[in-house]
C-alpha positions in Angstrom: 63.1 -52.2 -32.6 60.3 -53.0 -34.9 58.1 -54.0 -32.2 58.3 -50.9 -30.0 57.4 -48.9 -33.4 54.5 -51.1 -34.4 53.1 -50.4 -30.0 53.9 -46.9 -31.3 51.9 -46.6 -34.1 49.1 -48.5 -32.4 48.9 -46.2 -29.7 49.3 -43.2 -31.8 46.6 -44.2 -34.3 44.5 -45.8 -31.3 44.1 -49.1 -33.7 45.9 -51.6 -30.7 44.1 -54.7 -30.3 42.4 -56.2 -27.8 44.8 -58.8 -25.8 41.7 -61.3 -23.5 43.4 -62.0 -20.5 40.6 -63.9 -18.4 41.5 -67.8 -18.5 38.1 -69.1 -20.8 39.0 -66.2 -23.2 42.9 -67.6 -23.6 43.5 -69.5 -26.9 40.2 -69.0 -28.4 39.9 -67.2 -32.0 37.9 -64.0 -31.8 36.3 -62.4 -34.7 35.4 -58.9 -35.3 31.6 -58.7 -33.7 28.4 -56.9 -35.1 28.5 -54.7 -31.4 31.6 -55.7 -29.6 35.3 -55.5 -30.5 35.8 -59.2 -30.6 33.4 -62.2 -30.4 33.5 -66.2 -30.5 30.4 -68.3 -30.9 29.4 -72.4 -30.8 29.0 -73.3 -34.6 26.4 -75.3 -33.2 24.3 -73.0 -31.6 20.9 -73.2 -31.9 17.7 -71.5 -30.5 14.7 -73.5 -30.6 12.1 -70.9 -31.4 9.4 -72.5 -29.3 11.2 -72.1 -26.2 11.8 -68.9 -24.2 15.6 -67.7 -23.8 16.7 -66.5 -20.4 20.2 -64.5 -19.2 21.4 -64.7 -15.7 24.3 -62.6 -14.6 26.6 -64.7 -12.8 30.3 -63.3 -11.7 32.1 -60.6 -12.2 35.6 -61.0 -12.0 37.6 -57.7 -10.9 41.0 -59.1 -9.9 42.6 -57.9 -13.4 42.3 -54.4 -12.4 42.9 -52.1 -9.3 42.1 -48.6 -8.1 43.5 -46.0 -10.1 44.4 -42.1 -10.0 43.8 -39.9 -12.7 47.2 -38.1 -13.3 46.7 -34.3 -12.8 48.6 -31.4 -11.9 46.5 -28.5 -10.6 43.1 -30.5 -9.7 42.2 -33.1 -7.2 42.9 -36.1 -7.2 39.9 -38.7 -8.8 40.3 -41.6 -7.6 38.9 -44.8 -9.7 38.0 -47.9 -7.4 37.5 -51.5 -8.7 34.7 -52.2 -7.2 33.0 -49.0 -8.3 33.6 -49.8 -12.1 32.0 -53.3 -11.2 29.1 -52.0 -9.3 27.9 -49.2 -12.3 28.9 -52.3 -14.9 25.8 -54.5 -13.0 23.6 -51.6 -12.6 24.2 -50.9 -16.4 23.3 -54.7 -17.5 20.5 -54.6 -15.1 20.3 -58.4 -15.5 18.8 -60.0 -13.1 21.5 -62.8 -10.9 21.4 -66.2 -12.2 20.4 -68.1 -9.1 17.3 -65.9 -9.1 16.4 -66.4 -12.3 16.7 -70.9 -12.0 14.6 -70.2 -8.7 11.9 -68.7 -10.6 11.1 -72.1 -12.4 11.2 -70.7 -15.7 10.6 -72.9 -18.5 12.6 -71.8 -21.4 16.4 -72.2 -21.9 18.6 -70.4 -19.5 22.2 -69.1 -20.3 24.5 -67.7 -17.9 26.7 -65.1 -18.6 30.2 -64.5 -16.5 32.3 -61.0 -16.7 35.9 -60.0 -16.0 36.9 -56.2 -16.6 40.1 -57.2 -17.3 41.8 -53.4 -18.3 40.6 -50.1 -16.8 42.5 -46.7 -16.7 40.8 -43.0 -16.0 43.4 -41.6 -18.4 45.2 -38.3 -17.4 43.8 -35.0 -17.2 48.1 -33.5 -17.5 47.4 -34.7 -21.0 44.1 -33.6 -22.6 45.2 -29.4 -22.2 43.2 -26.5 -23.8 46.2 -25.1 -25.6 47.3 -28.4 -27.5 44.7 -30.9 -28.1 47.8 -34.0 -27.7 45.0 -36.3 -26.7 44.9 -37.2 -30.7 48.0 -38.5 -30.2 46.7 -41.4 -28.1 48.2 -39.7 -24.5 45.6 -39.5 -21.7 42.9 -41.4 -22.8 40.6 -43.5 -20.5 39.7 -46.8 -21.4 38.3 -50.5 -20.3 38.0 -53.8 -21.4 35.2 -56.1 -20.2 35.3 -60.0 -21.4 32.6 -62.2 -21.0 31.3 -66.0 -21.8 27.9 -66.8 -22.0 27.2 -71.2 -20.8 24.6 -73.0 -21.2 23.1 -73.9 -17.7 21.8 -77.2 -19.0 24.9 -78.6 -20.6 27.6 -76.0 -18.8 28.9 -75.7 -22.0 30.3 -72.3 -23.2 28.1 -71.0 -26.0 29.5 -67.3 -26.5 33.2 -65.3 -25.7 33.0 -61.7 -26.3 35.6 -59.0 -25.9 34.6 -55.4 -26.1 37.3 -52.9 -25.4 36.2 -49.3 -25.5 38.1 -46.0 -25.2 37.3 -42.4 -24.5 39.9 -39.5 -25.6 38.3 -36.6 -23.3 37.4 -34.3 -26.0 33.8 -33.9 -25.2 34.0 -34.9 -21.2 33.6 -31.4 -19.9 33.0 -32.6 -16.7 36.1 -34.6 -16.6 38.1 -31.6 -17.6 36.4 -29.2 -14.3 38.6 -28.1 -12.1 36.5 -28.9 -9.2 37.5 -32.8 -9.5 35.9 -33.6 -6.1 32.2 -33.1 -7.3 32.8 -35.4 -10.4 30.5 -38.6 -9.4 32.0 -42.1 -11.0 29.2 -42.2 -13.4 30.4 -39.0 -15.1 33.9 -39.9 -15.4 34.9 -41.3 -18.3 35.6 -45.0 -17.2 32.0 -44.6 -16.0 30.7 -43.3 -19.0 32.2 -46.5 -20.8 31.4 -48.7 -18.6 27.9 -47.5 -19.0 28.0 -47.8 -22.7 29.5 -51.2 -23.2 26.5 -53.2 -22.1 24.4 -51.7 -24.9 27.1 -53.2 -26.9 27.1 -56.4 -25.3 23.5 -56.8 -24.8 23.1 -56.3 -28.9 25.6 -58.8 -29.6 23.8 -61.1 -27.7 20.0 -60.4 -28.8 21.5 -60.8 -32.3 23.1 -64.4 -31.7 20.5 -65.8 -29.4 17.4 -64.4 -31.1 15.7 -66.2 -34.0 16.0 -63.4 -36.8 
């Protein structure tokens, strides 16, 4: 009983933590990051300020998550694909793939860094109404998750987790509240609209670990 009213409050108060999911995430001890919701790094990491640091982008792991509908009543349905959310997440990062990056015969230290969006829901339209704003209750909000690890090409050892979890209640998309549903392009809706915003987070984290301050 006192677990289904802690979820309660949690949803209601939109204060639920993350859960990681993807296997290198499991067991590890997150802490509250500078950008992202939850972040793990090497006590021994260390950036030798001589050298150059490089980022590949190597998978991006969307089997945690399939298409979804947003629930409405009177509008068309918007249909959310998996493979659309990973698609605008790339474009967003605009890293470039690791394999092109260790053909370029850089000299510098290279990382790699692996994704899983490992949560994703449109929300519902049925519950962000004019009349009665219950979206502050927690109901029909969109949200993702996107977990990452960042290795060390040279010793394929992992040198950063990350977790960042973002959610979006509706009350400014406009566009997500039209009528006309079938003119809404992914990178409006609000999972696109997150998933455009968390690599800014990401990215930050990152430049703040691996760059010497």
């Amino acid at each position: 009983m006192f677990g289904y009213i802690k979820r309660l409050i949690y949803t209601l108060t939109w204060s639920n933590q993350p859960a990681w999911l993807s296997p290198p995430l499991r067991k590890t001890r997150l802490r509250r990051g500078k950008y992202v919701t939850r972040v793990w790094a090497d006590k021994n990491l260390r950036i030798d300020k001589t050298q150059r640091t490089y980022l590949g982008l190597g998978d991006v792991d969307i089997s945690y998550i399939r298409n979804r509908n947003d629930v409405t009543l009177i509008a068309p349905i918007h249909k959310v694909s998996a493979t659309d959310c990973r698609d605008h997440l790339v474009k967003s990062l605009s890293i470039p793939p690791i394999r092109e990056v260790q053909n370029s015969n850089v000299s510098g230290h290279i990382f790699q860094l692996d994704l899983a969006i490992t949560e994703m829901s449109p929300g519902a339209t049925l519950f962000r109404g004019f009349d009665f704003p219950i979206f502050l209750l927690g109901l029909g909000h969109a949200y993702v998750q996107v977990e990452g690890i960042v290795t060390d090409v040279k010793s394929d050892l992992p040198s950063v987790k990350f977790v960042e979890r973002r959610r979006h209640s509706g009350f400014t998309a406009r566009e997500d509240w039209s009528l006309i549903k079938d003119k809404l392009t992914f990178e409006k809706s609000m999972v696109g609209t997150l998933l455009s915003e968390a690599p800014y987070n990401i990215l930050s984290e990152l430049n703040a670990l691996f760059v010497p301050q």
